[in-house]
C-alpha positions in Angstrom: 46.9 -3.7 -13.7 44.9 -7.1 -12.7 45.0 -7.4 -9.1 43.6 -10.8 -6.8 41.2 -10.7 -4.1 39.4 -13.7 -3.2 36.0 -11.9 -2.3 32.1 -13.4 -1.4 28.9 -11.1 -1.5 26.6 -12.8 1.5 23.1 -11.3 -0.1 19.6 -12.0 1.5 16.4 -12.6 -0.5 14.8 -9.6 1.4 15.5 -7.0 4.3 15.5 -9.3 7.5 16.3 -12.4 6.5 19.3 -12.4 8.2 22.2 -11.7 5.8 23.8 -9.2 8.6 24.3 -11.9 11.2 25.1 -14.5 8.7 28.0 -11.9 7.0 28.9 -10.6 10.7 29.4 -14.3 11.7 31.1 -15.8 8.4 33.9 -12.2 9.2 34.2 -13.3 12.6 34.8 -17.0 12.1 37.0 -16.4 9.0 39.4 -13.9 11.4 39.6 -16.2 14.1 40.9 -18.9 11.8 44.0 -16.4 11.1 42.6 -14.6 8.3 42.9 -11.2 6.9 38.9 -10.1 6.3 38.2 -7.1 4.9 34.7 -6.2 5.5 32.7 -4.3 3.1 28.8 -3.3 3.1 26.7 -2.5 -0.2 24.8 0.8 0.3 24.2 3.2 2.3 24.4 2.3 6.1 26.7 3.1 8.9 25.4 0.5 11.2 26.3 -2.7 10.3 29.7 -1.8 9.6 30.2 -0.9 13.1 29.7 -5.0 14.3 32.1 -5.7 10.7 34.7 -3.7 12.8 34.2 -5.7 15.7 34.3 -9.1 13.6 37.3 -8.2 11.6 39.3 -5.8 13.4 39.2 -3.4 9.7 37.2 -0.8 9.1 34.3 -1.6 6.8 33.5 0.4 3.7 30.8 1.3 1.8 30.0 0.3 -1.8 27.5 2.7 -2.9 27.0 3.2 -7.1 25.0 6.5 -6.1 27.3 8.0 -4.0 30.5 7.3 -5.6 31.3 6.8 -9.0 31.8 3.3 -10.6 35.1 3.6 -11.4 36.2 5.1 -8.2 34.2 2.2 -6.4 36.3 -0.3 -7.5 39.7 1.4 -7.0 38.0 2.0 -3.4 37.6 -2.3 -2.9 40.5 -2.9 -4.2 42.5 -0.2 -1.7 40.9 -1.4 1.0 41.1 -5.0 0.4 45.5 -4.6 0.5 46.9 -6.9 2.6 43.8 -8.9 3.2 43.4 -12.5 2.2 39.4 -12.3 1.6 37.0 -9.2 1.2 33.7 -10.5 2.5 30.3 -8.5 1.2 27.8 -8.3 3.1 24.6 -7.2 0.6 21.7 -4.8 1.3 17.6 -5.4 1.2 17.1 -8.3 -1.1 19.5 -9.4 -4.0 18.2 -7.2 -6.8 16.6 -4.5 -4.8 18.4 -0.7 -5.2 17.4 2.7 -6.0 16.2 3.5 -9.8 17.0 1.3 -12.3 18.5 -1.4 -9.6 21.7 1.3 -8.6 23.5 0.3 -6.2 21.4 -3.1 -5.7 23.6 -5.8 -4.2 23.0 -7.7 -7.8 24.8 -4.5 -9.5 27.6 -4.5 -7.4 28.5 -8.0 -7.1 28.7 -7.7 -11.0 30.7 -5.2 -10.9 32.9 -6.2 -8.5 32.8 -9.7 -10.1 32.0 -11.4 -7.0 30.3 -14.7 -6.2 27.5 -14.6 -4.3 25.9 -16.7 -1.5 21.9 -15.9 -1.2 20.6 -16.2 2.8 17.1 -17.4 2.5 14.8 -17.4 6.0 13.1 -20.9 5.9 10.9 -20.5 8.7 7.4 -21.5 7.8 8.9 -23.1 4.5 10.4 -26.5 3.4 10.8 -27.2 -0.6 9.2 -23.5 -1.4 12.9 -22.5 -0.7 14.5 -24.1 -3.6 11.5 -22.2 -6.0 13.2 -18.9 -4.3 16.6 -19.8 -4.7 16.0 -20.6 -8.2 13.7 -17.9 -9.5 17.0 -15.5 -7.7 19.3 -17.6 -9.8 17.1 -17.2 -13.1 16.2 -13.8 -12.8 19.9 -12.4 -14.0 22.2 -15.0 -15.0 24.7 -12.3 -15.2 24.9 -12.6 -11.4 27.1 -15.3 -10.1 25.0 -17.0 -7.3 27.0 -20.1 -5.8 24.7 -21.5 -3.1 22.4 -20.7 -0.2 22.4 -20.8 3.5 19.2 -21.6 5.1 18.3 -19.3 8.1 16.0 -19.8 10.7 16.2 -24.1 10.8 13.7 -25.5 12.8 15.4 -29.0 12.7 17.6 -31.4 11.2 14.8 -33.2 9.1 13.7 -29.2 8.0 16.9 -29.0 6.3 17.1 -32.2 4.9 14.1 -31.6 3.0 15.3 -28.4 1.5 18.8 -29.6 1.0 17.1 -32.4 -0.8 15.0 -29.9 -3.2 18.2 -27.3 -3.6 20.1 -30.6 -5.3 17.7 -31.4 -7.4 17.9 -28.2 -9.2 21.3 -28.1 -8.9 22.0 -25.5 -6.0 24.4 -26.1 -3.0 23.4 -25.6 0.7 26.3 -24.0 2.1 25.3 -23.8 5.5 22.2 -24.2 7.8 21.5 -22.0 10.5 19.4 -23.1 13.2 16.9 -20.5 15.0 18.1 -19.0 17.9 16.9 -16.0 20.0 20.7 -15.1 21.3 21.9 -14.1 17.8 19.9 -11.5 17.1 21.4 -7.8 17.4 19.1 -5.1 19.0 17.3 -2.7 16.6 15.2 0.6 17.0 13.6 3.0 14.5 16.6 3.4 12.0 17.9 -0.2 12.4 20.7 -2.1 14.6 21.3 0.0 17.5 25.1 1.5 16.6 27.7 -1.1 18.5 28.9 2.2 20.6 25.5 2.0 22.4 25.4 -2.0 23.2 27.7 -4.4 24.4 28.3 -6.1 21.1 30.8 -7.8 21.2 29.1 -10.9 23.2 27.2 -10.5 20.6 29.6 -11.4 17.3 31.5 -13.6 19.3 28.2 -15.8 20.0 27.8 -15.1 15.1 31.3 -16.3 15.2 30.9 -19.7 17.1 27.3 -20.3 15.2 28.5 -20.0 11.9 31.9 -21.9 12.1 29.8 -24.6 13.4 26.9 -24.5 11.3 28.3 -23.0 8.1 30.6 -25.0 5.0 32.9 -22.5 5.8 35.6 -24.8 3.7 33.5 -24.5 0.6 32.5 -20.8 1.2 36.3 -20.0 1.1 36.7 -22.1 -2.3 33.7 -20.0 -3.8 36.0 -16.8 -2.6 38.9 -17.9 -3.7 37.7 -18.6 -7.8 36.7 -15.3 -8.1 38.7 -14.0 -11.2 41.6 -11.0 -11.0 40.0 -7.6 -11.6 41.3 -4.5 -13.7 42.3 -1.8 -11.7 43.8 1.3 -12.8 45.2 2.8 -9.8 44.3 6.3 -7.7 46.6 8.6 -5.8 46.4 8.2 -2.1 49.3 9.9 -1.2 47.9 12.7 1.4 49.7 15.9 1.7 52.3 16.2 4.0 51.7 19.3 5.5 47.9 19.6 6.7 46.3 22.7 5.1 43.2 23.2 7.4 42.1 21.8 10.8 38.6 20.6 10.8 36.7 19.3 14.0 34.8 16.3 13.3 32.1 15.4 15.8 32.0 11.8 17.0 30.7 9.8 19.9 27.4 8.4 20.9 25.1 11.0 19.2 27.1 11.4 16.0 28.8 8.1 14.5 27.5 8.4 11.0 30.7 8.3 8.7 31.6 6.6 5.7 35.8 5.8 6.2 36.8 6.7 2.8 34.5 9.9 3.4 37.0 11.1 5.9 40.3 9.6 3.9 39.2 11.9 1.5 39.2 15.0 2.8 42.7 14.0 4.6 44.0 12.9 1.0 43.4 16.9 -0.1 45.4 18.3 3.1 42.7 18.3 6.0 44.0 17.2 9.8 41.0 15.8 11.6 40.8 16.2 14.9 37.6 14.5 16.6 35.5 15.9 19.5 32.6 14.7 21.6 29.1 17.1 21.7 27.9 15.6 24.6 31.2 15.4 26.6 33.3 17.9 25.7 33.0 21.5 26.8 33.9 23.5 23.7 34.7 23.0 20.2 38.4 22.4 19.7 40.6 25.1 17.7 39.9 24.3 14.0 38.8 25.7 10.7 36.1 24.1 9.9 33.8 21.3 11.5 31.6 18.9 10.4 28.6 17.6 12.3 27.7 14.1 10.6 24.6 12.4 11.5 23.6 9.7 13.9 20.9 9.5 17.0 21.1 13.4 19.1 17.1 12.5 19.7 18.3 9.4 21.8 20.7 11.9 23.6 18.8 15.0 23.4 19.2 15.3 27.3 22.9 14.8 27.5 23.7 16.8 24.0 21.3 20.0 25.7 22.4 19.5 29.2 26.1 20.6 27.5 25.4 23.7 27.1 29.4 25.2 26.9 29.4 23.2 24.1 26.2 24.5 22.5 27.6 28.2 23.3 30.9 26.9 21.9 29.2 26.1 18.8 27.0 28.7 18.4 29.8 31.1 18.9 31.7 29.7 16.4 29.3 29.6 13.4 28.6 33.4 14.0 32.4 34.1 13.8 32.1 32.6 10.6 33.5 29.0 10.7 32.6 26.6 7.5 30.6 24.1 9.3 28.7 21.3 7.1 26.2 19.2 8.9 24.1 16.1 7.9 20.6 15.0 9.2 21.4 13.9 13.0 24.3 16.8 13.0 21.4 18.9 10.9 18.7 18.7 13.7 21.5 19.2 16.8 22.0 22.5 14.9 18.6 23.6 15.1 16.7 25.3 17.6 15.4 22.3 19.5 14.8 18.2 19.1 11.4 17.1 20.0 12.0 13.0 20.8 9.0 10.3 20.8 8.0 11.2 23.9 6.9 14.7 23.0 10.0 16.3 25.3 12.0 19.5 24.0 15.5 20.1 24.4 17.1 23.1 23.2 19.8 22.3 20.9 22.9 24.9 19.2 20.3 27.4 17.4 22.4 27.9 14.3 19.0 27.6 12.7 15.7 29.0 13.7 13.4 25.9 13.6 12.9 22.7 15.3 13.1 19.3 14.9 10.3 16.6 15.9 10.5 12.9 15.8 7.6 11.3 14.1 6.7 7.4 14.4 6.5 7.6 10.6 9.4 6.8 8.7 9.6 10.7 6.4 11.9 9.0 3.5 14.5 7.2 2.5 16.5 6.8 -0.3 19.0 8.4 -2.8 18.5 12.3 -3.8 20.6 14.3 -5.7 20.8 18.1 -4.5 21.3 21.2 -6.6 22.8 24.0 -4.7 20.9 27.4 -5.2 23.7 29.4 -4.1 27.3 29.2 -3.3 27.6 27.0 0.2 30.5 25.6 1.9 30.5 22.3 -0.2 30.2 23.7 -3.3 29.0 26.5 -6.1 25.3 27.4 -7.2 24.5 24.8 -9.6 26.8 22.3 -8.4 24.7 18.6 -8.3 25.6 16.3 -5.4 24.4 12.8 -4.8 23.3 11.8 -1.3 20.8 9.5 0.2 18.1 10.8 3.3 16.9 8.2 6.0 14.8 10.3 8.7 11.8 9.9 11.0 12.1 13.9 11.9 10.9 16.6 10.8 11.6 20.1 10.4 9.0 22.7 12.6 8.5 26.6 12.3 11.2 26.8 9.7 10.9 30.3 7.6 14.1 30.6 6.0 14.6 30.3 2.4 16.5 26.8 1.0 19.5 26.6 -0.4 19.1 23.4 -2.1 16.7 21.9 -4.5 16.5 17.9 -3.9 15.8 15.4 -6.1 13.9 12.2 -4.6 15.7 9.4 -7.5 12.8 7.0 -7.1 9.7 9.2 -7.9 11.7 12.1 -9.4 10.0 14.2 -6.8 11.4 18.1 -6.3 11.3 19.6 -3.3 13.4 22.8 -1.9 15.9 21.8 1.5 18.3 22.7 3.4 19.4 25.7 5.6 22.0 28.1 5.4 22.7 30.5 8.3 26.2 32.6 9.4 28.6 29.8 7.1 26.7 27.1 8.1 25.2 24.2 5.4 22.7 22.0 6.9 20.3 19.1 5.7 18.9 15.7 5.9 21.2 14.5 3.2 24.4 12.2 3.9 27.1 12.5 1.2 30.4 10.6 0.5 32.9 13.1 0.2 35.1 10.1 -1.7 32.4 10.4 -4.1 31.8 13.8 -4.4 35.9 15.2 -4.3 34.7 18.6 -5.8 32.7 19.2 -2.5 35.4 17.8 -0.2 37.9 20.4 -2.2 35.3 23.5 -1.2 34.9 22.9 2.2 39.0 23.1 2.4 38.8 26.3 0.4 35.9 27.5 2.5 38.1 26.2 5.7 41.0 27.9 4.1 39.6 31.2 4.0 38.2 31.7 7.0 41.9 30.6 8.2 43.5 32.9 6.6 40.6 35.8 7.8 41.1 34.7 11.8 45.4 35.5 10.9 44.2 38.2 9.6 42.5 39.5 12.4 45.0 38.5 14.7 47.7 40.8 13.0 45.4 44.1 13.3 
């Protein structure tokens, strides 16, 4: 079936030159005009999406070509865009930058998706040298549909009259002008924008809001949006089970935010109740099947997370009985022995896994992997292939244990064993999109659903 969505990709010409506040802003000026906005952000990133929320009121989804398949991408925008009268994009890095071969770039999706695309350029320090950008983005892939610009960083009116003037003589619209202002930038540390749980953001998008409905064509953005043609959708089930088949806790607070939406929808679609939990203010685990520990920033809370320490008994208890537990780089490292933070302190952590983790001032990698499984784990059989993407300035100390993973580094083609397994616990630095990856959502229920049935078992002896 063809289905409508009037939809914009706001892309940026490089990492930092502002397409996040420009996108954040453009969401939050488009909802308080009575709109619908469904926010969505190419790539991986958990972040940003946390100030779309704030903007828009909707969660905001990933649109990842590594992690989830093409076909199911699109199904995936066109779910969450129901009910919405404009999906608004906001890209990642610059225009055409990706993993291998461009995957996942913003350029790739935007194709994809069909989507017309806005290009935020940073003019500070330039004046007609912006026009030569726009138009060697514009050249570059005439398969992608780039509308117009909006100029970042203004240092006055007669600044953006000069490039205005050199964007219409080649024949490319200014859409909007920001001028440069201290009090709309968001606060970032070593892995990006601090997470909105952390910082009062909402001052924050309400201050994007008024600057771009003042400074932006928001009228002409919206006609770009709206002449985006119909796509083809085919159509997935998302009808969840009606009676839940495992519990699994899911930790998330300050420490642990790191979730994709459609991540968790999926495991709910194949019969999973989620119930959510707090490591650093809760006292125990609650009664489940299975947990998940998903990644975020313990090393900023390493006091708090080993300062509770019923709830690192609580979890320590429960891996040893034998509870599925999957955990991903931030969850990974609270699992370990002990986090090391910047400042050369140790807290002791759960100890599922005898090592440590130190924080580095080097960024250790980043980018898409795909992970072989050596033997039969939680999320899936030996042999299975996963796709996942690492982003970590820690790393892994005293660690003697054998790994149950073989990682691919997509870039370089770089192999490298990772990964622990310990009791029925599967830890690394990867993050994974169960919505992409269904087969490994499926064996962490069975998993769940085994060790369910073994605890009635027990109880009946």
């Amino acid at each position: 079936m063809e289905k409508y969505i009037p939809r914009i990709i706001i892309a940026g010409v490089s990492s930092g030159s502002g397409k996040t506040s420009v996108a954040t802003g453009l969401m939050k000026a488009l909802s308080d005009m009575g709109l619908a906005v469904q926010p969505f952000k190419v790539g991986p990133d958990y972040i940003d999406p946390g100030y779309h929320k704030i903007a828009c009121g909707r969660d905001s989804c990933s649109l990842d070509s590594w992690l989830v398949p093409e076909d199911r991408l699109l199904e995936d925008f066109a779910a969450a865009s129901d009910g919405a009268d404009i999906a608004v994009i906001e890209g990642v890095m610059g225009l055409y930058d990706g993993g291998r071969n461009g995957v996942s770039s913003t350029a790739q999706i935007a194709k994809l998706l069909k989507a017309p695309i806005i290009i935020v350029i940073d003019v500070k320090s330039i004046g007609a040298s912006a026009a030569a950008i726009a138009l060697g983005y514009k050249e570059y892939d005439k398969e992608a549909d780039i509308r117009g610009t909006i100029l970042n960083r203004l240092g006055s009116d007669t600044h953006k009259q000069m490039i205005t003037k050199a964007m219409s003589d080649i024949g490319i619209e200014v859409l909007g002008g920001i001028r440069r202002n201290d009090c709309l930038y968001m606060p970032e540390r070593h892995l990006g924008l601090v997470p909105t749980l952390e910082n009062p953001a909402v001052p924050v998008v309400e201050k994007l809001g008024t600057a771009m409905r003042d400074q932006l064509d928001i009228q002409a953005i919206l006609h770009c949006a709206r002449s985006a043609e119909p796509l083809s959708i085919s159509g997935i089930d998302r009808k969840g089970n009606t009676a839940s088949a495992v519990r699994i806790a899911l930790a998330k607070d300050e420490a642990f935010s790191f979730y994709y939406p459609d991540s968790i929808a999926e495991l709910r679609n194949q019969g999973a109740e989620i119930v959510y939990f707090s490591p650093i203010h809760d006292k125990e685990v609650p009664e489940s099947d299975g947990i998940i520990l998903g990644g975020g920033f313990p090393e900023v809370f390493a006091a708090k997370l080993s300062s509770n320490e019923s709830m690192r008994e609580s979890m320590l208890a429960r891996a040893k009985d034998g509870c599925p537990i999957y955990a991903e780089c931030g969850g990974y490292m609270y699992a370990m022995r002990s986090i090391r933070d910047f400042e050369g302190t140790e807290y002791p952590m759960v100890g599922i896994f005898d090592c440590k983790s130190s924080m580095t001032k080097k960024l250790q990698m980043v980018g898409y992997i795909e992970a072989e499984l050596t033997q039969d784990l939680p999320i899936g059989k030996k042999g299975c292939k996963l796709h996942g993407h690492e982003f970590h300035f820690s790393v892994e100390e005293s660690h003697t244990a054998s790994k149950p993973a073989i990682f691919t580094k997509m870039r370089d083609m770089n192999r490298y064993y990772a990964g622990q397994y310990r009791y029925n616990t599967f830890g690394s630095y990867m993050h994974m999109n169960f919505f992409g990856e269904p087969e490994a959502a499926s064996s962490f229920i069975m998993s769940c659903q085994k060790y369910k049935k073994s605890k009635s078992a027990g109880s009946d002896n």
